[in-house]
Structure formats: C-alpha cells, structure tokens
C-alpha positions, 0 to 999 in steps of 0.5 A: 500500500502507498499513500500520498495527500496534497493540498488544493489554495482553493480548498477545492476537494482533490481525486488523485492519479497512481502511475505504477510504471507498468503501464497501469495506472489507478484513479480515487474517488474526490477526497477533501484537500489535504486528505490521506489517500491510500492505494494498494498495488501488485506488480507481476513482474521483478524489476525496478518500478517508479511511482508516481502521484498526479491530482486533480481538483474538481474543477478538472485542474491538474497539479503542475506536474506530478509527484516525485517518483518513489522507487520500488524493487520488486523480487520474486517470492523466496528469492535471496536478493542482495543488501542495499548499498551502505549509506555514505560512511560518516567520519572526519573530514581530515586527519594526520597520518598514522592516526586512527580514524572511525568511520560509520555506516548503515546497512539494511536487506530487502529480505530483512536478512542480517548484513555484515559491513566492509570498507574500502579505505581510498588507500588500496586497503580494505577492511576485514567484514565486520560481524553480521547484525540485524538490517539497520543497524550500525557499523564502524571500523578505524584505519590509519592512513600512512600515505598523505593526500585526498582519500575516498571511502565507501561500504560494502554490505554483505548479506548470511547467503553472501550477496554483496551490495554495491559500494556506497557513495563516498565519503571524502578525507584528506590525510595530512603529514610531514610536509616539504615545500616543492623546490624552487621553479624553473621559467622558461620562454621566448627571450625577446617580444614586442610591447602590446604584442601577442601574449606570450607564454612562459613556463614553470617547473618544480619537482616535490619531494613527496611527489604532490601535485604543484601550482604556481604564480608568476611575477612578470617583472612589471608590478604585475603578477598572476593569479595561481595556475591549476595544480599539475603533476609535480615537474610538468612545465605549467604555463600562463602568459602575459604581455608588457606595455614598455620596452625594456628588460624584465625579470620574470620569477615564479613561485610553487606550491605543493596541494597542501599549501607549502610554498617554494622559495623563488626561482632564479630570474629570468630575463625577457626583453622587450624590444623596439621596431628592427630588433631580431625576435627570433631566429631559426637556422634552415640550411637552403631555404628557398621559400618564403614563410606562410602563417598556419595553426598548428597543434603543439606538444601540449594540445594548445593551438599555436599560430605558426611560422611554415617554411620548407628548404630545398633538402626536402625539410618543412619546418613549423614555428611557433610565430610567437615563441621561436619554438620549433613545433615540428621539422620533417624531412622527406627525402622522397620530395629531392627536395622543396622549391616552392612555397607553402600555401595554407588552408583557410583554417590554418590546419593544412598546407601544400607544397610542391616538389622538385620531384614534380609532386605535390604534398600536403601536411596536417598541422593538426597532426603533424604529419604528411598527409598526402601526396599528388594523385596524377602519374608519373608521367604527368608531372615529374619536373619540378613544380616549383610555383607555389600553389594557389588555394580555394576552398578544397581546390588547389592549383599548382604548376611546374616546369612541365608547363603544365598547371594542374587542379586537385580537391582535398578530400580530407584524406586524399586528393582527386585530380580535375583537370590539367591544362597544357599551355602554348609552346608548352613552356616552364611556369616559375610564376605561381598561379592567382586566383581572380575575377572567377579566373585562374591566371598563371604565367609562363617562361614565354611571356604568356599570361593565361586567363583560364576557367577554374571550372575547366581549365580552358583558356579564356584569353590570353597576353603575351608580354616582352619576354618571360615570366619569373614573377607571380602576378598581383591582383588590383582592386579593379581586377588589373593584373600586375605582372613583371618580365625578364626584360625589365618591363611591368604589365597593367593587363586588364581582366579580359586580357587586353594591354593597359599600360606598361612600364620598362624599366631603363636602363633594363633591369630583370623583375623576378619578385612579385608587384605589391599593391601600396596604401597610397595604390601605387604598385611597387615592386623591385628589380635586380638593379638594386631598386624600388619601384613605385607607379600610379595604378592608373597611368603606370607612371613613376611616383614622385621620389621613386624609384628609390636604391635599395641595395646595391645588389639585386632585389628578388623578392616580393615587397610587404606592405604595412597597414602604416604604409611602411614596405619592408623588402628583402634583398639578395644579400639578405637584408631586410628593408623597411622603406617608407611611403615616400620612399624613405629607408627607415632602417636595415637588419642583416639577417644572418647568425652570429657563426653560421653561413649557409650557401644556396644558390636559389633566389631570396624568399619574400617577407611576410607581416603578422597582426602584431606587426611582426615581420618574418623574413627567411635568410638563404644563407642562415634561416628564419626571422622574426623581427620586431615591426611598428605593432598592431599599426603596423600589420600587413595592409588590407590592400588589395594585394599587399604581399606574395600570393596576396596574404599570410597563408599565401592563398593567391587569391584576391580579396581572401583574407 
C-alpha cells in the first residue's frame, strides 16, 4: 500500500492519479484537500518500478506536474536478493597520518536478512567484514592512513547467503603529514617580444619531494603578477602568459606550491626583453631555404593551438614555428620530395598546407597532426619536373604548376586528393610564376611571356597576353581586377581582366623583375628589380611616383615587397637584408639577417617577407634561416590592400580579396 495527500489554495476537494510504471495506472474517488489517500498495488513482474502521484481538483485542474517518483524493487517470492548499498560512511573530514580514524555506516536487506559491513579505505586497503547484525543497524571500523593526500571511502554490505551490495557513495578525507615545500621553479620562454604584442607564454617547473601535485604564480617583472595556475603533476612545465606595455628588460620569477599549501622559495630570474621596431625576435637556422614563410595553426606538444611560422628548404625539410615563441613545433624531412622549391600555401583554417616538389609532386601536411598527409594523385608521367610555383588555394581546390608547363587542379578530400583537370599551355613552356586566383579566373604565367586567363571550372583558356619576354614573377591582383605582372626584360604589365594591354612600364636602363608587384596604401604598385631598386607607379597611368624609384641595395632585389597597414614596405634583398622603406620612399632602417657563426650557401633566389597582426615581420635568410623581427605593432600589420604581399596574404592563398 502507498499513500500520498496534497493540498488544493482553493480548498477545492482533490481525486488523485497512481502511475505504477507498468503501464497501469489507478484513479480515487474526490477526497477533501489535504486528505490521506491510500492505494494498494501488485506488480507481476521483478524489476525496478517508479511511482508516481498526479491530482486533480474538481474543477478538472491538474497539479503542475506530478509527484516525485518513489522507487520500488520488486523480487520474486523466496528469492535471496542482495543488501542495499551502505549509506555514505560518516567520519572526519581530515586527519594526520598514522592516526586512527572511525568511520560509520548503515546497512539494511530487502529480505530483512542480517548484513555484515566492509570498507574500502581510498588507500588500496580494505577492511576485514565486520560481524553480521540485524538490517539497520550500525557499523564502524578505524584505519590509519600512512600515505598523505585526498582519500575516498565507501561500504560494502554483505548479506548470511553472501550477496554483496554495491559500494556506497563516498565519503571524502584528506590525510595530512610531514610536509616539504616543492623546490624552487624553473621559467622558461621566448627571450625577446614586442610591447602590446601577442601574449606570450612562459613556463614553470618544480619537482616535490613527496611527489604532490604543484601550482604556481608568476611575477612578470612589471608590478604585475598572476593569479595561481591549476595544480599539475609535480615537474610538468605549467604555463600562463602575459604581455608588457614598455620596452625594456624584465625579470620574470615564479613561485610553487605543493596541494597542501607549502610554498617554494623563488626561482632564479629570468630575463625577457622587450624590444623596439628592427630588433631580431627570433631566429631559426634552415640550411637552403628557398621559400618564403606562410602563417598556419598548428597543434603543439601540449594540445594548445599555436599560430605558426611554415617554411620548407630545398633538402626536402618543412619546418613549423611557433610565430610567437621561436619554438620549433615540428621539422620533417622527406627525402622522397629531392627536395622543396616552392612555397607553402595554407588552408583557410590554418590546419593544412601544400607544397610542391622538385620531384614534380605535390604534398600536403596536417598541422593538426603533424604529419604528411598526402601526396599528388596524377602519374608519373604527368608531372615529374619540378613544380616549383607555389600553389594557389580555394576552398578544397588547389592549383599548382611546374616546369612541365603544365598547371594542374586537385580537391582535398580530407584524406586524399582527386585530380580535375590539367591544362597544357602554348609552346608548352616552364611556369616559375605561381598561379592567382581572380575575377572567377585562374591566371598563371609562363617562361614565354604568356599570361593565361583560364576557367577554374575547366581549365580552358579564356584569353590570353603575351608580354616582352618571360615570366619569373607571380602576378598581383588590383582592386579593379588589373593584373600586375613583371618580365625578364625589365618591363611591368597593367593587363586588364579580359586580357587586353593597359599600360606598361620598362624599366631603363633594363633591369630583370623576378619578385612579385605589391599593391601600396597610397595604390601605387611597387615592386623591385635586380638593379638594386624600388619601384613605385600610379595604378592608373603606370607612371613613376614622385621620389621613386628609390636604391635599395646595391645588389639585386628578388623578392616580393610587404606592405604595412602604416604604409611602411619592408623588402628583402639578395644579400639578405631586410628593408623597411617608407611611403615616400624613405629607408627607415636595415637588419642583416644572418647568425652570429653560421653561413649557409644556396644558390636559389631570396624568399619574400611576410607581416603578422602584431606587426611582426618574418623574413627567411638563404644563407642562415628564419626571422622574426620586431615591426611598428598592431599599426603596423600587413595592409588590407588589395594585394599587399606574395600570393596576396599570410597563408599565401593567391587569391584576391581572401583574407
């Protein structure tokens, strides 16, 4: 029998509804409110049943819902079932070890056999069975502790014909000790950063002498410190991040703290400095890099997303490095590329990139994984030069082309790739000019001075201008669509996108164009040429810019310009050197980009520069390896022209108007 009353605010009398949960249910007569009712009920089946109650007043209004559900067991005649759980044991919250502490719980049986009690110590250590008594009765046992930290304890009932309950819920004890504080903490991170730059990561480690768990607080060195990191096991390098506001040296320290609270005396400083614009950040040897780095996501040794510097060399190395840091978050090297020559080109999400090969393949790479994850699916026959242009990206589609004179399409499937077409051009000429992507056209360019206008759907030529001579560098991209490219013969193209001449400027007296036009804050299009200088022309009559062109180097410039969102254009010449020359043509400063020791030979043309949000420039050496150098911050990240950089932005997409 069950029994169940509820009151009705009106004093309206009530009738109530018994849901047995087993799909029968039983309605009362109307009792008066906040009269008992009772109803009695037979299960046919063993099983565990929820009851519920709902009421519902004369006037037909139901109660808001119904009753909390009662649990019932139902077992069959004479069949022996087990005890219930234990009730939680109850006991002190804390002790010491090597005290005795007592813990108390209750047991009871459905069959109302008597019970015997057991607990589990959260220590490895169970107690003996206590002696059987009647269901309800009370049962203690006392345990030391020898080892310190948090423990949990449960009961196990048990009854005469050995049916064993499920374990209770626990009960929670910290046990305390003799207690040694943690040693003093290591700090480790990047050694140089920019002010109101990214946030920088440092990290703290500490060993234990008793091996607890450890947390830790930084003190930046500035006034500033943080707040404790979550306890991790005790020699694990813990991290927190912070960013300064002035130039200038900062002696970050740190302190650790064991679980039960005893403090570390201070690591030893460690020294971060904060430098002003054309200070080196960072530098990273790479022997032969011939590509020019591309931003990516990548996944580091701790499961953190970290923004990443790509970049590959013509020895078959790729290289991933921490943008911020200057930590290498992985290097591969796969022997059966015979080496890089292109490019990276990044993924809109940063989590994959693609790269082609003097072996005439096309390989892409996980950063989420770390790991090649596939290389191009056509026949050896089909391209086995090098594909030394650096692909452009859209969405799954990848276009890449080589030597072969041949420019291909390819969709990332996730896993693999699949071949869409491939499209031969006139003399069959090499292509060294990376293909863009714009006006719902492919543009590529090849060694016989062509420039091809095809549709990406179908790789076929919708039109085509042919230019002085032959084409090393990428095309640019206007706002307006006008294709900005340069010639062997020292000349630079205004072509519009159906394919017809708009203007032309030859350089005088003739000077080779091997980098890429930049689209300036101003609109002008700048570029370099292999005499040394820095152009600048009106966009719309191709005419040189008041102060242009300016001498850069005496040597050659062969790369691609950078363009701020100040203004500023920063350019690398072929005697590795960084330059960042201002609108009017000004150079601001120099940085050689070479370390201390090292000189690594290659005979292939300078990679081009690349700008962060943080206004951080990195420059690859061809003689040395990978820089960071420290930019005008956030004013000074790259512009949002429409084509301010090589391939048009920092993953390197060649697409206009992809940011």
């Amino acid at each position: 029998e069950y029994t169940s009353s509820t009151t009705d605010p009106n004093r309206d009398a009530v009738r109530y509804v018994f849901d047995w949960d087993d799909d029968s249910q039983d309605t009362t007569e109307y009792l008066a409110s906040g009269a008992l009712v009772t109803k009695a009920h037979t299960w046919t089946e063993v099983g565990t049943y929820a009851l519920r109650v709902k009421a519902q007043d004369e006037r037909g209004n139901w109660s808001a819902d119904w009753s909390d559900a009662l649990e019932v067991v139902v077992y069959l005649d004479g069949e022996n079932n087990p005890p219930d759980p234990p009730t939680t044991p109850t006991g002190p919250d804390s002790t010491g070890t090597g005290v005795t502490v007592t813990f108390t719980t209750t047991a009871t049986d459905p069959d109302g056999d008597a019970v015997q009690v057991r607990f589990s110590w959260g220590d490895g250590d169970t107690s003996a069975w206590s002696a059987l008594a009647p269901g309800g009765s009370e049962f203690s046992a006392g345990h030391q502790y020898i080892t310190r930290g948090p423990k949990q304890v449960r009961a196990q009932a048990r009854d005469a014909d050995g049916a064993e309950s499920s374990w209770s819920d626990p009960a929670t004890i910290t046990v305390y000790g003799a207690n040694t504080p943690p040693g003093p903490p290591m700090v480790t991170g990047p050694a140089r950063g920019i002010i109101e730059g990214p946030m920088y990561l440092f990290f703290a480690s500490a060993r234990d002498p008793e091996g607890d768990d450890v947390e830790y607080k930084f003190f930046w060195g500035d006034g500033t410190a943080s707040a404790w990191t979550a306890a991790q096991r005790e020699g694990l390098p813990v991290p927190d991040s912070t960013r300064y506001a002035a130039v200038g040296s900062y002696q970050i320290r740190a302190i650790a703290r064991d679980i039960l609270g005893a403090v570390s005396d201070t690591s030893e400083p460690f020294t971060f400095q904060v430098v002003g614009e054309g200070e080196v950040l960072w530098a990273v040897s790479v022997e032969e890099c011939i590509s020019s780095p591309a931003f990516a996501t990548v996944r580091d040794a701790g499961a953190r997303m970290r923004p990443a510097i790509i970049i590959a060399n013509s020895d078959g190395r790729v290289l991933a490095v921490d943008a911020w840091q200057g930590t290498e978050l992985y290097d591969l090297t796969l022997e059966e590329s015979e080496g890089f020559n292109s490019s990276p080109a990044v993924s809109a999400d940063g989590n994959s990139f693609y790269i082609g090969a003097r072996s005439g393949q096309l390989f892409a790479f996980n950063n989420l994984e770390r790991r090649e994850k596939w290389t191009s699916p056509w026949p050896d026959s089909a391209s086995d030069q090098d594909l030394g242009a650096t692909p452009a990206v859209d969405g799954q589609s990848i276009y890449c082309a080589g030597e072969d004179g041949y420019l291909f399409k390819v969709n990332d499937d996730g896993t693999g790739a699949s071949p869409v077409w491939s499209s031969p051009f006139r003399a069959r000429e090499e292509i060294y000019s990376s293909p863009v992507l714009a006006n719902d056209r492919v543009i590529v360019c090849d060694d016989s001075g062509y420039v091809y206008f095809l549709n990406p759907a179908d790789g076929q030529v919708m039109n085509d201008f042919k230019c002085d001579d032959g084409i090393v560098a990428s095309p640019a991209i206007g706002a307006d669509g006008t294709v900005y490219v340069g010639t062997d013969q020292g000349t630079m193209y205004a072509i519009a996108p159906d394919g017809s001449e708009r203007w032309n400027y030859p350089i005088t007296p003739f000077a080779q164009i091997y980098g890429s036009a930049v689209i300036a804050v101003d609109g002008g299009i700048v570029f370099g040429a292999d005499n040394g200088y820095l152009y600048k022309l009106n966009a719309g009559t191709g005419q040189v810019m008041p102060g242009w062109p300016v001498m850069v180097t005496a040597g050659g410039l062969a790369t691609t310009p950078a363009v701020s969102a100040d203004g500023v254009i920063y350019v690398t010449s072929d005697d590795d050197v960084l330059h960042a020359v201002a609108q009017d043509g000004t150079v601001l400063w120099t940085v050689t980009l070479d370390m201390p020791g090292l000189r690594l030979s290659t005979d292939e043309l300078s990679p081009s520069v690349m700008i962060d949000q943080h206004g951080i420039i990195y420059a690859a050496s061809t003689t040395d390896g990978l820089f960071a150098i420290a930019g005008r911050g956030p004013a000074g990240r790259l512009a949002a022209t429409a084509w301010p950089m090589f391939q048009h932005d920092v993953r390197h997409s060649g697409k206009a108007g992809s940011w």
